[in-house]
C-alpha positions as CSV (number, residue, x, y, z in Angstrom):
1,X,152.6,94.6,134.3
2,X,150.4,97.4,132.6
3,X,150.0,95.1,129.5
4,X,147.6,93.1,131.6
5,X,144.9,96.0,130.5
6,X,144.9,95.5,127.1
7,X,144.2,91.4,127.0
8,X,141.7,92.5,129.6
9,X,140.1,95.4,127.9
10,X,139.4,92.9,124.9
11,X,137.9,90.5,126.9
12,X,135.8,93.3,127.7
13,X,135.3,94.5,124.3
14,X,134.4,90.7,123.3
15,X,131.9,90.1,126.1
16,X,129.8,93.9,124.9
17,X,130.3,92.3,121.7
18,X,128.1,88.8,122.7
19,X,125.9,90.7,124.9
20,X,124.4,92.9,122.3
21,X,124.3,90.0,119.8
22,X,122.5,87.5,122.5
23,X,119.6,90.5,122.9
24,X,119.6,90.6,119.0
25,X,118.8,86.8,118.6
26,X,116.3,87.2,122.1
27,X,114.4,89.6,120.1
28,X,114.0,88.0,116.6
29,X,110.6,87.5,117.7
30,X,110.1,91.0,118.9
31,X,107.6,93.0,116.1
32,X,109.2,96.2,115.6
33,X,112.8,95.4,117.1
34,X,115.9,96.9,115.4
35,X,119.0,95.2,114.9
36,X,122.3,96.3,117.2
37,X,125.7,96.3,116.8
38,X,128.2,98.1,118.6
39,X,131.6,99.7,117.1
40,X,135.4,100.0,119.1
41,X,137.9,102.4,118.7
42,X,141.9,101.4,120.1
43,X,143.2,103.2,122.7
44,X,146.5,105.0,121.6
45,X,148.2,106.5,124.8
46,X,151.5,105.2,125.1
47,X,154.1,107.6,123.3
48,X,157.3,105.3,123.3
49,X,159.6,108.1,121.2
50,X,160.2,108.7,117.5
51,X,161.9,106.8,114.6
52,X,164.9,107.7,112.7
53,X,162.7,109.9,110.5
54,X,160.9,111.5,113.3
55,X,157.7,109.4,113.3
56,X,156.0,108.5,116.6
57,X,156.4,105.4,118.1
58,X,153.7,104.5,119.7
59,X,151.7,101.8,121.6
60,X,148.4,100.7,122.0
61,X,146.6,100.2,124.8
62,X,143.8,98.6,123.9
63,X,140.5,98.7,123.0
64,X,137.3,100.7,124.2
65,X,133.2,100.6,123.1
66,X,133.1,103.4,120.5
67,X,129.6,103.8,119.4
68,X,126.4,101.8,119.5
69,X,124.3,101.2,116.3
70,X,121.1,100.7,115.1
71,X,119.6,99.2,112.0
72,X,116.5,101.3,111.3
73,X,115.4,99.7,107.9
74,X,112.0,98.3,107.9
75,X,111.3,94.8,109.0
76,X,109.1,92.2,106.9
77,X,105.4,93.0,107.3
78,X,103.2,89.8,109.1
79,X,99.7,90.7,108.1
80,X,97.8,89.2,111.2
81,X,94.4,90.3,110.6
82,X,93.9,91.9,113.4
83,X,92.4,95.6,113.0
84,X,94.1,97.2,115.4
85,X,97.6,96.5,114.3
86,X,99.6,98.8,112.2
87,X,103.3,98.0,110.4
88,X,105.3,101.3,109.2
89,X,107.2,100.7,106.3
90,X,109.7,103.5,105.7
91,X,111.1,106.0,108.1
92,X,109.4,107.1,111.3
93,X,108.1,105.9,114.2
94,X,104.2,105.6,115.9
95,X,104.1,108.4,118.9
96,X,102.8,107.3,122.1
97,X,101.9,108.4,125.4
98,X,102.5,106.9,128.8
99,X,100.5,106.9,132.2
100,X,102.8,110.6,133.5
101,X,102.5,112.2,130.0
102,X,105.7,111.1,128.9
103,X,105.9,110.7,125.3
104,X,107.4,108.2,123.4
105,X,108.1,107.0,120.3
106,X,107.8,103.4,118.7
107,X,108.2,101.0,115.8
108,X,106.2,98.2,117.6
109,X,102.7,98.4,115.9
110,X,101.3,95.4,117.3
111,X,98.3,97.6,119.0
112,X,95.4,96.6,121.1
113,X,92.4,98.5,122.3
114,X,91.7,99.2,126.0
115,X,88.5,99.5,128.2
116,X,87.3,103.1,126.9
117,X,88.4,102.2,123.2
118,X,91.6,103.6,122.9
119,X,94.5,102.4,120.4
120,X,97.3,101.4,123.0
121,X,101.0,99.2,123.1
122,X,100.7,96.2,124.8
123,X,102.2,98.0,127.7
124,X,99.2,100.2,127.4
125,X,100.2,103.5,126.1
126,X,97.9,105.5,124.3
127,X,98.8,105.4,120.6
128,X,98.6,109.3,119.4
129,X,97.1,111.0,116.7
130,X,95.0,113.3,115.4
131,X,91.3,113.2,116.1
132,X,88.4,113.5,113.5
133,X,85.1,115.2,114.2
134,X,82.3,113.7,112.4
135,X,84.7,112.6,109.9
136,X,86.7,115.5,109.4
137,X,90.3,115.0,110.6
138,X,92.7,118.7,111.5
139,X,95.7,117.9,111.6
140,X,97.1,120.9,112.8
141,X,95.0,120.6,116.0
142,X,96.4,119.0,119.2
143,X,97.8,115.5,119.1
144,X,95.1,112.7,121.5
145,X,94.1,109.4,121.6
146,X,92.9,108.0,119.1
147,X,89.0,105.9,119.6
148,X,88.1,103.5,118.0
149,X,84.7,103.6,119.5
150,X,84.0,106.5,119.9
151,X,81.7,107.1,116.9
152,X,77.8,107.8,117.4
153,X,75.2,106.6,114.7
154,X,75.5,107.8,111.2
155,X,72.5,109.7,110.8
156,X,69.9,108.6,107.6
157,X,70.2,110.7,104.8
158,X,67.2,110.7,102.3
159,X,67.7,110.0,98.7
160,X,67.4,112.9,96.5
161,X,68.8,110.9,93.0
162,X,69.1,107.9,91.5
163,X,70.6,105.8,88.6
164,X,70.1,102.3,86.9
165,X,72.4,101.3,84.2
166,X,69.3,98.9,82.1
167,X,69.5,97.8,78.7
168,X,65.8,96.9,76.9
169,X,65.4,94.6,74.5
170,X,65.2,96.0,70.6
171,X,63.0,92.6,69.8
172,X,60.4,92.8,72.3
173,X,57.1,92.9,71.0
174,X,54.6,95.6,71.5
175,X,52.9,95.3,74.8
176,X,56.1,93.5,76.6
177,X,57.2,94.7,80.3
178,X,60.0,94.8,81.9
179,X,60.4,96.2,86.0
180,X,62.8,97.1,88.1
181,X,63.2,97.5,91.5
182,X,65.0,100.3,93.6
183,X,65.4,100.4,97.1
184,X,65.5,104.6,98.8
185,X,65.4,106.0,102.1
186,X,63.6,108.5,103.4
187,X,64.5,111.5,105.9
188,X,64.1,109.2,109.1
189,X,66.6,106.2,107.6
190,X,63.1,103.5,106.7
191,X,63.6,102.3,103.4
192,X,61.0,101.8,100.3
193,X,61.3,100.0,97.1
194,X,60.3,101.7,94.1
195,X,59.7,100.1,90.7
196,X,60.3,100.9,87.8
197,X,58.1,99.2,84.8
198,X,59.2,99.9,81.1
199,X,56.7,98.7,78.5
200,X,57.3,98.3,74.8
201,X,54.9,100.8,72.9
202,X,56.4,100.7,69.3
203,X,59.6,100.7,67.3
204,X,62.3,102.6,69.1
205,X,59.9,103.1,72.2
206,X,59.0,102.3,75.8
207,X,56.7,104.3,78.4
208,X,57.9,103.8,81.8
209,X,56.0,104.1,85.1
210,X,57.7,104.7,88.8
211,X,55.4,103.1,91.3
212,X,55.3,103.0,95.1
213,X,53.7,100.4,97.2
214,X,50.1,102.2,98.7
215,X,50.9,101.0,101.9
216,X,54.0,103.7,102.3
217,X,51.6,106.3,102.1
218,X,48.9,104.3,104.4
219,X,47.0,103.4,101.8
220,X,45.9,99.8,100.5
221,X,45.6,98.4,96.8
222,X,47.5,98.9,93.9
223,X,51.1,101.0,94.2
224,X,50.7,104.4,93.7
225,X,52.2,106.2,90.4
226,X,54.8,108.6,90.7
227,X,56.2,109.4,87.4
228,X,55.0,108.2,84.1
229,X,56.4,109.0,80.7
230,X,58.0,108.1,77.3
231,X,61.5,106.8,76.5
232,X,62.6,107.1,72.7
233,X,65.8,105.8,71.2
234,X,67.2,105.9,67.3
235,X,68.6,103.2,65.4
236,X,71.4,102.7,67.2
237,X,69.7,101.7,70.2
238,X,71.1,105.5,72.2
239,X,68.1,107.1,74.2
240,X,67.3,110.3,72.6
241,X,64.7,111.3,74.9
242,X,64.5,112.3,77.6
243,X,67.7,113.5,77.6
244,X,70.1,114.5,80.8
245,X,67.6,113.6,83.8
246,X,63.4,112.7,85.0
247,X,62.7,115.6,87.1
248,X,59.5,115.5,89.6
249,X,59.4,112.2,91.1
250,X,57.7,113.0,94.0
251,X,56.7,111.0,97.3
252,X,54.5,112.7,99.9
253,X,52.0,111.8,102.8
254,X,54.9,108.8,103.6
255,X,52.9,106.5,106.8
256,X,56.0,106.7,108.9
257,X,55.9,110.8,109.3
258,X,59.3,111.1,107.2
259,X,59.5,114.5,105.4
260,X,58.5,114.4,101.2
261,X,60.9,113.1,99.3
262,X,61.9,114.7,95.4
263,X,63.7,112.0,93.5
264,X,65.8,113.0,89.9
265,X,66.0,110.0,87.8
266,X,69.8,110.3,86.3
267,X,70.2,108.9,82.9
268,X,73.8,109.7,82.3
269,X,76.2,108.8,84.2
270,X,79.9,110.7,83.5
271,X,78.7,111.3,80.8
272,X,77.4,108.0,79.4
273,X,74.1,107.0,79.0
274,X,72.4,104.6,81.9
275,X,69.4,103.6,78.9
276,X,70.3,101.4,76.2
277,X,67.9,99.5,73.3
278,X,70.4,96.6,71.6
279,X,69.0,93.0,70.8
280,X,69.6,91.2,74.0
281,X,67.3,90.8,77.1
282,X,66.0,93.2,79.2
283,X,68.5,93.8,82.1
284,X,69.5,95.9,85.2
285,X,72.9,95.2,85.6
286,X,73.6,98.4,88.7
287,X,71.3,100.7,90.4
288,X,72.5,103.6,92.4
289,X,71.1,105.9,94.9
290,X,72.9,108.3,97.5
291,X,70.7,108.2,100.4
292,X,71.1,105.4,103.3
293,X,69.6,104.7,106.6
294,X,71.0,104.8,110.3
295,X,74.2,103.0,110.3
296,X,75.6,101.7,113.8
297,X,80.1,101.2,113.4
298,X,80.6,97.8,112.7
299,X,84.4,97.7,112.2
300,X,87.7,99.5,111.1
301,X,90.6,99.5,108.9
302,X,94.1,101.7,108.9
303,X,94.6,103.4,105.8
304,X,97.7,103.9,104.5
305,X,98.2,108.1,105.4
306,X,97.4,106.8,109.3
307,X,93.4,107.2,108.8
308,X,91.3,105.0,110.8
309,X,88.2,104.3,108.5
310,X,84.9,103.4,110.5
311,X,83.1,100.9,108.3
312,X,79.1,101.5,109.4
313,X,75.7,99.4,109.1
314,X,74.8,101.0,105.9
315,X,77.7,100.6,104.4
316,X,78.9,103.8,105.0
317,X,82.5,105.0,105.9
318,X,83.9,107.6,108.6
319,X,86.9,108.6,109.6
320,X,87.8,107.8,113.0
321,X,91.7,109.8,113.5
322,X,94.6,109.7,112.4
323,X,97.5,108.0,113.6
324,X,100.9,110.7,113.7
325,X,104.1,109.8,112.3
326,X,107.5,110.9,114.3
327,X,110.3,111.7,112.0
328,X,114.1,112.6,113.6
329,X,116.8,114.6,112.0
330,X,119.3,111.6,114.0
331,X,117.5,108.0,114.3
332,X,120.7,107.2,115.7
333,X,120.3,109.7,118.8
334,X,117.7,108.8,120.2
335,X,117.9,106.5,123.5
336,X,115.7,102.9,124.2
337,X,114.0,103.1,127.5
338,X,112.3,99.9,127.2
339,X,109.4,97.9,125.7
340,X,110.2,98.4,122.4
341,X,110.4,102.5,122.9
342,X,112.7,105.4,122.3
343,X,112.8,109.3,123.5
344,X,114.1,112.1,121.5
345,X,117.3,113.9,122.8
346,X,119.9,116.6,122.2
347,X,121.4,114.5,119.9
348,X,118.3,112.7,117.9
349,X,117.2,116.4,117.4
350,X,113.2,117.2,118.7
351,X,110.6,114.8,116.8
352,X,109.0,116.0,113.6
353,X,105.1,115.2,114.1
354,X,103.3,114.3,110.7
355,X,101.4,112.1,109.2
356,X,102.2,108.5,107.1
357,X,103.2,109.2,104.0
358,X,104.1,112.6,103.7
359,X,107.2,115.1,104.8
360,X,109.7,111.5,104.3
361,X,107.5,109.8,106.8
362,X,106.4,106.1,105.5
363,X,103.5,104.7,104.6
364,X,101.1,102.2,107.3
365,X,99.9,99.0,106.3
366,X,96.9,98.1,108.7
367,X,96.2,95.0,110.2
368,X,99.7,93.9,110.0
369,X,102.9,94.1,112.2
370,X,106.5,95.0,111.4
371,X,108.6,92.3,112.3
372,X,112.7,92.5,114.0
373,X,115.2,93.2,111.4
374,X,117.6,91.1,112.8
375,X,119.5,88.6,110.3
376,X,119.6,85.2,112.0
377,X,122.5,84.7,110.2
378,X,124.7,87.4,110.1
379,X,123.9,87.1,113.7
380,X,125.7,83.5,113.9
381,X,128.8,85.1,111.7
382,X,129.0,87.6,114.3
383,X,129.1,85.5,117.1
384,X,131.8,83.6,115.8
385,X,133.9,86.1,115.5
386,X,133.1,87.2,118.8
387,X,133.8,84.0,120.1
388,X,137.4,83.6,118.8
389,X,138.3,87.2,119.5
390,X,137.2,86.7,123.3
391,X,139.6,83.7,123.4
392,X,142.2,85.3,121.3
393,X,142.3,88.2,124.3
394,X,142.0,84.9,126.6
395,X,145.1,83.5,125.3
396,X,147.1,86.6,125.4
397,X,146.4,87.4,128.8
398,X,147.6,83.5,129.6
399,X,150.8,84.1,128.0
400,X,151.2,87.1,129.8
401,X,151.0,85.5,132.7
402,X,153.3,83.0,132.0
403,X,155.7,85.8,131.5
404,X,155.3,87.4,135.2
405,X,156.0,83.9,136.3
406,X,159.1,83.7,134.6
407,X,159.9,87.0,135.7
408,X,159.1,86.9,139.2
409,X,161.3,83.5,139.3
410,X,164.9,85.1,137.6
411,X,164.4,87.5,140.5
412,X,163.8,84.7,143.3
């Protein structure tokens, strides 16, 4: 009997049902993974006649695997702490690169680094991007690996300006001091702490002296004087002179051989005053200076937009790369070739390569993973259903049997 096929090709149906829900529940665990489900359509091929008003008569002959889904909304992001890994929130997928070229595409962000540096899957492919040299990042320039360790030493820049945000106190006495120290660096990255004494001369008044220790020059005794001159506020305790910035602060002859240094003392600082005079004790709540030392890489971190940031010795950032972002006119076209990866097709449409958080690409939350989408419990529903559909089809294809019996004994 034909029938046989259609008890049969629900069995079928049933078991493609349980097999993609048992891979769903096997990868719950499985950063990146996206939930599966697969869609039937009946098979209509048996045309039995028409009705009394000329509509078909027809029956089915079964059922058949339609379509296979994915779910590609973004999974709950486990921060793990771990610099290397990366979870993308939104649409796209991480691009990588296997050991013949082949490039692939991923949602599993649980990244490593290998021998020579390089971001790669734990199946170690190389994790794709756009390089950066000496910080500057193209991204219109060929994708590569991205390295992670890679960068040389940030060389020393010397200071050339700096700020201190001090407040002097409106009752000091004539005659009382007050010092602060800076800390600068010179062209060859060695540092040397200035200070700067303020001294109460009068109502409304303090001289101020910039010093340097004789023994950064080679000589011994007391510091030399760089800078000396008079700071005047009114009434309500603003500075009114100088005004804007202390010009000529000069250091030459330094012991270690570094070239001369010219120092601009700002006293504004977007537009707000750095001096103050009010009744409460002399203080240096922040200095700030924009020349630092030789700085070796010490870490990194994954910006949102896909940078990799180099965090440096002297406290100093870098960019390392950029991490590219595929996008796909189909999600649903592309095909799973293992290890958590897809390839583009005729049907996905050919990868659009970008960066987090532009073009509809989504953003990248560093040192974190995505994890699986899949719903523990709609999985259970699922399998329920499965379940008694598979021994629904079982049943029928019992009682067909029973039939041919019967049959095959009114014959005998």
């Amino acid at each position: 009997m034909s029938a046989f096929s259609i008890p049969l090709s629900g069995l079928a149906g049933s078991s493609d049902a349980l097999n993609v829900i048992a891979n769903n529940l096997a990868n719950l665990n499985t950063d990146g993974y996206k939930d599966e489900n697969l869609t039937f359509s009946g098979l209509f091929n048996q045309m039995l006649g028409v009705s009394g008003n000329g509509d078909p008569i027809q029956v089915g002959s079964g059922v058949q695997v339609a379509g296979e889904t994915a779910n590609f909304t973004s999974g709950t992001v486990d921060s793990t702490g771990i610099a290397s890994n990366m979870a993308l929130q939104g649409n796209g997928f991480f691009v990588v690169e296997g050991g013949n070229n082949q490039m692939s595409f991923t949602r599993d962000g649980s990244f490593g680094v290998n021998a020579d540096g390089q971001l790669v899957t734990q199946g170690g492919e190389l994790v794709m991007g756009y390089p950066a040299v000496n910080g500057a990042i193209s991204t219109n320039s060929a994708l590569a690996p991205i390295n992670v360790n890679q960068a040389e030493n940030i060389p020393a820049v010397a200071t050339s300006s700096f700020s201190m945000d001090t407040n002097l106190d409106a009752s000091a006495g004539v005659g009382t001091t007050f010092s602060t120290p800076l800390t600068v660096y010179d062209s060859l990255g060695s540092s040397h702490e200035l200070t700067v004494t303020y001294t109460n001369t009068g109502a409304n008044t303090w001289s101020y002296n910039v010093t340097l220790p004789a023994a950064d020059t080679g000589g011994t005794g007391n510091p030399t004087s760089l800078a000396t001159g008079t700071m005047t506020f009114n009434s309500s305790g603003q500075l009114t002179s100088p005004s804007g910035s202390i010009t000529g602060i000069n250091i030459t002859g330094l012991a270690d051989g570094a070239a001369p240094m010219n120092l601009t003392w700002n006293l504004t600082n977007n537009g707000s005053a750095t001096m103050t005079q009010q009744d409460a004790t002399s203080a240096t709540s922040t200095t700030e200076q924009n020349g630092y030392g030789v700085g070796t890489l010490t870490g990194y971190s994954v910006l949102s937009d896909g940078t990799v940031e180099g965090q440096f010795s002297n406290d100093q950032t870098l960019a390392l790369g950029k991490v590219a972002v595929a996008g796909f006119a189909n999600n649903q076209g592309l095909t799973q070739t293992g290890s958590d990866d897809y390839q583009a097709t005729f049907a996905s449409g050919a990868p659009v390569i970008g960066q987090a958080g532009a073009g509809g690409n989504g953003t990248i939350t560093g040192g974190a993973v995505e994890e699986s989408n899949v719903n523990l419990s709609t999985e259970f529903a699922n399998m329920i259903v499965a379940q008694q559909n598979y021994e629904a089809n079982a049943k029928a294809l019992t009682t067909m049997d029973q039939v041919s019996q019967a049959t095959i004994q009114l014959i005998s």
